[in-house]
N, CA, C and O atoms as a Tripos MOL2 file, in Angstrom:
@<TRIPOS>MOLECULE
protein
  192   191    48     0     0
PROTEIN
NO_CHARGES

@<TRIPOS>ATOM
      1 N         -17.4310   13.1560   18.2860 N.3       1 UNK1
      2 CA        -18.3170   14.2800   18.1290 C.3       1 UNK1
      3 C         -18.9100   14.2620   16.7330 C.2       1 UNK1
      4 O         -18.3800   13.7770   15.7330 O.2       1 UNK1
      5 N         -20.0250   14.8330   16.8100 N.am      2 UNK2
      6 CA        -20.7590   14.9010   15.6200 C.3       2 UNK2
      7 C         -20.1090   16.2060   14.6560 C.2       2 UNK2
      8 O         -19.7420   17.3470   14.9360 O.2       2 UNK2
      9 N         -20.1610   15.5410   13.5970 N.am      3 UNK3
     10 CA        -19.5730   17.0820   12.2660 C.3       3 UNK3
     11 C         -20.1580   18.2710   12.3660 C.2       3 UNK3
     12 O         -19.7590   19.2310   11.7080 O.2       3 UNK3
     13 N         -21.1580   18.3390   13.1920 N.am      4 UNK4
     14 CA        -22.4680   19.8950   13.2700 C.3       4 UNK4
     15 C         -22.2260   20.4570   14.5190 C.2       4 UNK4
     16 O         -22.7230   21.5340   14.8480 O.2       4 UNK4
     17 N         -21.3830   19.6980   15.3500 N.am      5 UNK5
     18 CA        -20.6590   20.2140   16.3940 C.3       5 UNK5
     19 C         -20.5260   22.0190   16.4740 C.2       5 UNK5
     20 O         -20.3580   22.6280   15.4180 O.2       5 UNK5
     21 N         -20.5750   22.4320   17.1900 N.am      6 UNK6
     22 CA        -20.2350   23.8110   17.1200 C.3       6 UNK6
     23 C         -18.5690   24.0430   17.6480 C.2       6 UNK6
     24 O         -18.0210   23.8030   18.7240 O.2       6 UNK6
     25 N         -17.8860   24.8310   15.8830 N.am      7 UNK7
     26 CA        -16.6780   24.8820   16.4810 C.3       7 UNK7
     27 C         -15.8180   26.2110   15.6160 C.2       7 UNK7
     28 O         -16.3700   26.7040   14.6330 O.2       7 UNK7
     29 N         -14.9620   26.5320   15.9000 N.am      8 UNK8
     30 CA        -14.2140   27.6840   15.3660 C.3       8 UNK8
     31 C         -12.9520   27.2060   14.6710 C.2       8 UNK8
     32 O         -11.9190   27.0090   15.3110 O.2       8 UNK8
     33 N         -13.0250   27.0450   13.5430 N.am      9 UNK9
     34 CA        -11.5480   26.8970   13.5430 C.3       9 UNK9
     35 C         -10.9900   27.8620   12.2060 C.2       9 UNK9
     36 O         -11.7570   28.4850   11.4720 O.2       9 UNK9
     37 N          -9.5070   27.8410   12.0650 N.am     10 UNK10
     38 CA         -8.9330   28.6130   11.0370 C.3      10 UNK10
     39 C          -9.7490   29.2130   10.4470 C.2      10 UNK10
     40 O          -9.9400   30.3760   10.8010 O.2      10 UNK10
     41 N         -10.5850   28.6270    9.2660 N.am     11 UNK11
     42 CA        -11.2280   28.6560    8.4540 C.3      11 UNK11
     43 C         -12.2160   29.7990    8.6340 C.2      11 UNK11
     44 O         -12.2380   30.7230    7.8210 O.2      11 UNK11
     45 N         -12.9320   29.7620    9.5500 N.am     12 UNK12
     46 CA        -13.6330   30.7600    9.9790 C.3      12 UNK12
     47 C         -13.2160   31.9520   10.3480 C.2      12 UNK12
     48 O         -14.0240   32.8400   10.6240 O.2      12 UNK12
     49 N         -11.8490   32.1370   10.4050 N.am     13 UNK13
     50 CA        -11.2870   33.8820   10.2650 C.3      13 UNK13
     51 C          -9.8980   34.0940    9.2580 C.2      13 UNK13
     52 O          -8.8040   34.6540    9.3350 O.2      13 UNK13
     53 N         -10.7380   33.2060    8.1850 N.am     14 UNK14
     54 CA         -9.9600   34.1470    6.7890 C.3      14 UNK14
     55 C          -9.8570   35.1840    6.2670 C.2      14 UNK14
     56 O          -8.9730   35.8090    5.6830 O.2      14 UNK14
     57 N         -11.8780   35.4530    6.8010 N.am     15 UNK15
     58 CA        -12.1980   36.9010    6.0920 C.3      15 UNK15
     59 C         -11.9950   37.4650    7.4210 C.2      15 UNK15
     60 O         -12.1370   36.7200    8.3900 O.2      15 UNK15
     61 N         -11.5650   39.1360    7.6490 N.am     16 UNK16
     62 CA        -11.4660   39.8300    8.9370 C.3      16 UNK16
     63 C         -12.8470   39.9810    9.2710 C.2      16 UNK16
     64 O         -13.8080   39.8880    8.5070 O.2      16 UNK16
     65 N         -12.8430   40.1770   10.2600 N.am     17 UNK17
     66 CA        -13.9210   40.2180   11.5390 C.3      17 UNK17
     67 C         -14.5480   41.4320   10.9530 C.2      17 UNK17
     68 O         -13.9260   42.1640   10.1830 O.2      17 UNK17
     69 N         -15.9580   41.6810   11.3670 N.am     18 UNK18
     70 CA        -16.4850   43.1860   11.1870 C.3      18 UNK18
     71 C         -15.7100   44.0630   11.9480 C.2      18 UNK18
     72 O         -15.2070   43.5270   12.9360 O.2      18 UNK18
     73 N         -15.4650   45.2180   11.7960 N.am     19 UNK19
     74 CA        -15.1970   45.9660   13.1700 C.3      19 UNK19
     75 C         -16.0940   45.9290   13.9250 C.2      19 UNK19
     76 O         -15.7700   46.9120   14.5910 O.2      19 UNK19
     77 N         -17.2880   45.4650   14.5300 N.am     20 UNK20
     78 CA        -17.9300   45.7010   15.7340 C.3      20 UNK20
     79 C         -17.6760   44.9200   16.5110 C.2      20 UNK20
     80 O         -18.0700   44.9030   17.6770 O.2      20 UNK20
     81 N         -16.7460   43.8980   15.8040 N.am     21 UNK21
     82 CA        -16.6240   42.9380   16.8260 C.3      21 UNK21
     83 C         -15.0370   43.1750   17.6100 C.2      21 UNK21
     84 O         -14.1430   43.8230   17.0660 O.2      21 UNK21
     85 N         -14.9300   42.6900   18.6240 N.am     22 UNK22
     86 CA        -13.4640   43.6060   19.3650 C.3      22 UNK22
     87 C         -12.9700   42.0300   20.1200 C.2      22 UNK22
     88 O         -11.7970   41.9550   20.4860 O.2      22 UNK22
     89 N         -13.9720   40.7000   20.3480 N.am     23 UNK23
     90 CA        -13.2610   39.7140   20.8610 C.3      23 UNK23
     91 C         -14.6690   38.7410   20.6190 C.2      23 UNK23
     92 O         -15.8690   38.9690   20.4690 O.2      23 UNK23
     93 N         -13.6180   37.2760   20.6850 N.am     24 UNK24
     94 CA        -14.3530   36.5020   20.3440 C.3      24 UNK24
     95 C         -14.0150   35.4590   21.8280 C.2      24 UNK24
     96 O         -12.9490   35.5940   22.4280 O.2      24 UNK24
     97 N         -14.8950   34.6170   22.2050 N.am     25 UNK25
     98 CA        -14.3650   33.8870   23.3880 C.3      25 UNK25
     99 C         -15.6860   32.3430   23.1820 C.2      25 UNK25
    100 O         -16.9080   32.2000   23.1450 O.2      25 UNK25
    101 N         -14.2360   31.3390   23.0860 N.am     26 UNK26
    102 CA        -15.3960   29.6320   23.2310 C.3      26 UNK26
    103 C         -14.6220   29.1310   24.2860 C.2      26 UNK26
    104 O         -13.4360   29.0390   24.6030 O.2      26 UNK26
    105 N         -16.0680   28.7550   24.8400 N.am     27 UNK27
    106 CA        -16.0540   27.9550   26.3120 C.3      27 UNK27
    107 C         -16.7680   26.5670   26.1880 C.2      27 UNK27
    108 O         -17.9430   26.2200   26.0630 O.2      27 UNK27
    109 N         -15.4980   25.8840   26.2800 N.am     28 UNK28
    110 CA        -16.0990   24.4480   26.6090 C.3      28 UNK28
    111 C         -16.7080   23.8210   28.0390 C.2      28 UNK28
    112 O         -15.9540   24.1480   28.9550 O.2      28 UNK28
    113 N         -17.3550   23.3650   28.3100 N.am     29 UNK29
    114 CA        -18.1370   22.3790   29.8390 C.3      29 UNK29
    115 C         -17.5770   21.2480   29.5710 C.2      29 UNK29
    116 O         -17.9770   20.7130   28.5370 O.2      29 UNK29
    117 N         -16.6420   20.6130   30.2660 N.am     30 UNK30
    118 CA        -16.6010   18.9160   30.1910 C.3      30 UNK30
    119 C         -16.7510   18.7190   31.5140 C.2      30 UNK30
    120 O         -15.9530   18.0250   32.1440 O.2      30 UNK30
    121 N         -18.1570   19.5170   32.2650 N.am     31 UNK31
    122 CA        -18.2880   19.0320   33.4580 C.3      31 UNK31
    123 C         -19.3980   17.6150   32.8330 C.2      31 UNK31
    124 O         -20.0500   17.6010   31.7890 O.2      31 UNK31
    125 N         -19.2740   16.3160   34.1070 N.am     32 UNK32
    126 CA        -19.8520   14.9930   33.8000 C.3      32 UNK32
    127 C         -19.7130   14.2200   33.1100 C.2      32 UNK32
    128 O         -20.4970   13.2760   33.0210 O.2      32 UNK32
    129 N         -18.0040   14.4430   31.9270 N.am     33 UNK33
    130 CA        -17.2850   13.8570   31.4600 C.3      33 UNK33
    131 C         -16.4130   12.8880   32.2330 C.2      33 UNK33
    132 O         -15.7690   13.5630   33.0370 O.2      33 UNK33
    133 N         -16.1370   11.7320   32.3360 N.am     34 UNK34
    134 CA        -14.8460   11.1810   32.5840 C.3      34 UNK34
    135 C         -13.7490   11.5200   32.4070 C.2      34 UNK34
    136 O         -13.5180   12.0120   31.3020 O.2      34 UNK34
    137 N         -12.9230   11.4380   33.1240 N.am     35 UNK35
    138 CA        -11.5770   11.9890   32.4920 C.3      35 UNK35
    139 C         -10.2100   11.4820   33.4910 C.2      35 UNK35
    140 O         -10.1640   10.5060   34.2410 O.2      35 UNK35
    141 N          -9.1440   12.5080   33.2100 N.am     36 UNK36
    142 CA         -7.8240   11.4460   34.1130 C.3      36 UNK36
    143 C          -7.3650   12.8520   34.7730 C.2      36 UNK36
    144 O          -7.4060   13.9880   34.3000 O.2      36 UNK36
    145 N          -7.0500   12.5250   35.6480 N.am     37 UNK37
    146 CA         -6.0250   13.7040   36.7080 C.3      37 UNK37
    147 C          -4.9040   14.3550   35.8380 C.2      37 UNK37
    148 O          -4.3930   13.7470   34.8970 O.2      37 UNK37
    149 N          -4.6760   15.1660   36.0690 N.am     38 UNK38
    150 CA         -4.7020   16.3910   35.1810 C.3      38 UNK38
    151 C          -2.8750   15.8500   35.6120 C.2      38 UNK38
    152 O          -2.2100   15.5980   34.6070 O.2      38 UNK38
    153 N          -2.2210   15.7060   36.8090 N.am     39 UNK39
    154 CA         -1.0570   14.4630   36.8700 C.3      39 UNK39
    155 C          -0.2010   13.4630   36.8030 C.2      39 UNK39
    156 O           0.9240   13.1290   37.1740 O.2      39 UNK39
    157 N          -1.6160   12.8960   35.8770 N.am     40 UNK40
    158 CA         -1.1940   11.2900   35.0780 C.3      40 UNK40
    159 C          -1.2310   11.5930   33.6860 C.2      40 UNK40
    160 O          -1.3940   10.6820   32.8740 O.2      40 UNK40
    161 N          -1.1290   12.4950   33.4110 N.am     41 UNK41
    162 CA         -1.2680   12.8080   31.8180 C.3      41 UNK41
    163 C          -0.2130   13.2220   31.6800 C.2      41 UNK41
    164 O           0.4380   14.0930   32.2580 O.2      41 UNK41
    165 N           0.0450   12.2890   30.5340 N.am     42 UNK42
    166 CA          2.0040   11.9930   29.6150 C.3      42 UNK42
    167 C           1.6710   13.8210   28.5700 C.2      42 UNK42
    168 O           1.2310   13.7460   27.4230 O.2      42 UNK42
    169 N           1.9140   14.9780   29.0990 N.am     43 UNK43
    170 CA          1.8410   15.9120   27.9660 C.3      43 UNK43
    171 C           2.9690   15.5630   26.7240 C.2      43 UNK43
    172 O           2.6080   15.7010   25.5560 O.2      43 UNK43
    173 N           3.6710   15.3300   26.8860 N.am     44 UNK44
    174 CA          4.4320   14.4570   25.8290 C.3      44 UNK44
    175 C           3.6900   14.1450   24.7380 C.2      44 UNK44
    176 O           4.0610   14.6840   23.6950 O.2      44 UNK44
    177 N           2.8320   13.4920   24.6840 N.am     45 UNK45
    178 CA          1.9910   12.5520   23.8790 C.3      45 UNK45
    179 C           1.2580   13.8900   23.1560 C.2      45 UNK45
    180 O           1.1190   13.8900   21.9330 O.2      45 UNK45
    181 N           0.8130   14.9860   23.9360 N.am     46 UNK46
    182 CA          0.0790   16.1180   22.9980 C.3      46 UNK46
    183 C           1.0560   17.1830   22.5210 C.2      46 UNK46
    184 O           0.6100   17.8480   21.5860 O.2      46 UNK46
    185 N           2.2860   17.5120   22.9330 N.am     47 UNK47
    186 CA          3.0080   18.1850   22.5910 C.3      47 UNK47
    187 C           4.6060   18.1550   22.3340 C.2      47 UNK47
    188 O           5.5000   17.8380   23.1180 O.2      47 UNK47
    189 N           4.6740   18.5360   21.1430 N.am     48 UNK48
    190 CA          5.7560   18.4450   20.5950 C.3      48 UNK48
    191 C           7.1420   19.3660   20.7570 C.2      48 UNK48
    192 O           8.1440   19.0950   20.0950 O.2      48 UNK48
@<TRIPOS>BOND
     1     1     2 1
     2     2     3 1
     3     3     4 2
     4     3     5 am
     5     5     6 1
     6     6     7 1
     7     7     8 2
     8     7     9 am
     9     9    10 1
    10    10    11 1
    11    11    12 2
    12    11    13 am
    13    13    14 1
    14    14    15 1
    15    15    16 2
    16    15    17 am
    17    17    18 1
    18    18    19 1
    19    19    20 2
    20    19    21 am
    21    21    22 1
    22    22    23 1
    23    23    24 2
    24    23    25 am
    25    25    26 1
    26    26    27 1
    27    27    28 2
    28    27    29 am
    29    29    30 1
    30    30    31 1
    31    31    32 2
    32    31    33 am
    33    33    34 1
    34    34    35 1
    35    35    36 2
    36    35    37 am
    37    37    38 1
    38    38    39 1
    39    39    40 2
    40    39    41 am
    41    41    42 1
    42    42    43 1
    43    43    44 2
    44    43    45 am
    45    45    46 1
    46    46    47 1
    47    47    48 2
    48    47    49 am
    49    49    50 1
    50    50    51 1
    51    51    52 2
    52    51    53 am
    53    53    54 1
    54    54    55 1
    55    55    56 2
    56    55    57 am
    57    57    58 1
    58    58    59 1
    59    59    60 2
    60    59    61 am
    61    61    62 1
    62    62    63 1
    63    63    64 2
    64    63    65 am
    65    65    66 1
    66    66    67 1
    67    67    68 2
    68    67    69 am
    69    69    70 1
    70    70    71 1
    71    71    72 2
    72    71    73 am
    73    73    74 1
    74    74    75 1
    75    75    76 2
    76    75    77 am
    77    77    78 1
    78    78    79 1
    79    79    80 2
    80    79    81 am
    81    81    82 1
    82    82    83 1
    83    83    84 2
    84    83    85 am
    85    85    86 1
    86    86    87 1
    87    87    88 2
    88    87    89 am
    89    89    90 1
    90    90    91 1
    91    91    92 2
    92    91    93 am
    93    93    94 1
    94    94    95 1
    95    95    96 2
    96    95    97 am
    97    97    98 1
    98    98    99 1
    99    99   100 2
   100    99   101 am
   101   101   102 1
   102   102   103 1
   103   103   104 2
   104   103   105 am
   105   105   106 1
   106   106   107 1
   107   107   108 2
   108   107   109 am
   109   109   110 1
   110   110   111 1
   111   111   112 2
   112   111   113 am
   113   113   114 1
   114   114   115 1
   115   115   116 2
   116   115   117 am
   117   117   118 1
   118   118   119 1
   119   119   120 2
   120   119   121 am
   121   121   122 1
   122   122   123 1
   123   123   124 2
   124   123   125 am
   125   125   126 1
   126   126   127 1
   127   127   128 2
   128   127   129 am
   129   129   130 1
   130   130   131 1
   131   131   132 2
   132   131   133 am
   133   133   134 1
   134   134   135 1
   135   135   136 2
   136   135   137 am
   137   137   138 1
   138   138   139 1
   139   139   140 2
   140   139   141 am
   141   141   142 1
   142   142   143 1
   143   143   144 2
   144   143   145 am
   145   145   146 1
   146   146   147 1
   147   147   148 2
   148   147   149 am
   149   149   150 1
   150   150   151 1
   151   151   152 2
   152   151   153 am
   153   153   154 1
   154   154   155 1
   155   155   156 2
   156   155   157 am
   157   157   158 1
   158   158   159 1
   159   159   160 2
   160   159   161 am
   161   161   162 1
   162   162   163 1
   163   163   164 2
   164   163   165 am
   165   165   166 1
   166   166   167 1
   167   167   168 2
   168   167   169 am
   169   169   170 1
   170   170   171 1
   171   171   172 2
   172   171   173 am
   173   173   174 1
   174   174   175 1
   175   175   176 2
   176   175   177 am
   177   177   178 1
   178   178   179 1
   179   179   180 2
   180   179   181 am
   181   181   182 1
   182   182   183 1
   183   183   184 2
   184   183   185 am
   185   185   186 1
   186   186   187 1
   187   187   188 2
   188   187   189 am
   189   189   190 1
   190   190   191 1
   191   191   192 2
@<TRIPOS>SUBSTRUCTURE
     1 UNK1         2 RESIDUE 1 A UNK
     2 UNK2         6 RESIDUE 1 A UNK
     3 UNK3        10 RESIDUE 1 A UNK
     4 UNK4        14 RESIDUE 1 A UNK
     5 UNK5        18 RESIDUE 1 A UNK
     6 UNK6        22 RESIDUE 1 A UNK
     7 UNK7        26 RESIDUE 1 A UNK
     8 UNK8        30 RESIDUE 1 A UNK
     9 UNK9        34 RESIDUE 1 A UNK
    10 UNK10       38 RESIDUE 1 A UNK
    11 UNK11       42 RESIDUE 1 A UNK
    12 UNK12       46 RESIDUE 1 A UNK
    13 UNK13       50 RESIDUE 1 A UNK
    14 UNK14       54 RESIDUE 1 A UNK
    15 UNK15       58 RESIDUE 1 A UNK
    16 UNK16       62 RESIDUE 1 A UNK
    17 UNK17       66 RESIDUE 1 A UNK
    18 UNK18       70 RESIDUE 1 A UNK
    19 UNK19       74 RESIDUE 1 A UNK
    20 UNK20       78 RESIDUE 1 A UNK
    21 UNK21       82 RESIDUE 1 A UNK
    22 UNK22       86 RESIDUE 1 A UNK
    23 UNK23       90 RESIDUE 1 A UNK
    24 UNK24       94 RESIDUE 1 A UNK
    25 UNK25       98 RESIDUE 1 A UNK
    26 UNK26      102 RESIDUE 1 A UNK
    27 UNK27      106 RESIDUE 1 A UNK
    28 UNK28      110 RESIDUE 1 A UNK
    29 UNK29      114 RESIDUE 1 A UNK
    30 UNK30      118 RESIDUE 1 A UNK
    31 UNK31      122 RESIDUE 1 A UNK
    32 UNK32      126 RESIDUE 1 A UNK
    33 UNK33      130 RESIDUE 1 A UNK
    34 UNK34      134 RESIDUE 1 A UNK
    35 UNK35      138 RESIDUE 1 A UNK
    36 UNK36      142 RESIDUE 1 A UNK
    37 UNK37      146 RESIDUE 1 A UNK
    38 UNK38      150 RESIDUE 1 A UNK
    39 UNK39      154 RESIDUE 1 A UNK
    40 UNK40      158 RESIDUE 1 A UNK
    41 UNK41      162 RESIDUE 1 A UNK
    42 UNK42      166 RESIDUE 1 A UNK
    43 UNK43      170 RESIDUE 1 A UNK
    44 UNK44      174 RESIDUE 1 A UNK
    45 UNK45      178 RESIDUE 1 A UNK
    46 UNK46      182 RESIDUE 1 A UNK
    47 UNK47      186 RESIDUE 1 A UNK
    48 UNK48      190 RESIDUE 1 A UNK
């Protein structure tokens, strides 16, 4: 992925939120991605 990527992380809620805001929600699409059955994946490997 490119660095200009649109993304949220830590960093971006150091300072508190305005109050107008009450929720925040990111939705990824990896529809037309390749990918592996959600079965054959060692979760092992992502979690510790």
């Amino acid at each position: 992925m490119k660095k200009n990527f649109p993304k949220l992380t830590s960093d971006c809620l150091k300072l508190p939120l305005d109050s107008m805001i009450s929720e925040i929600q990111y939705t990824i699409d990896l529809e037309g991605l390749p990918g592996e059955v959600f079965e054959n994946i060692s979760l092992g490997k992502y979690f510790y």
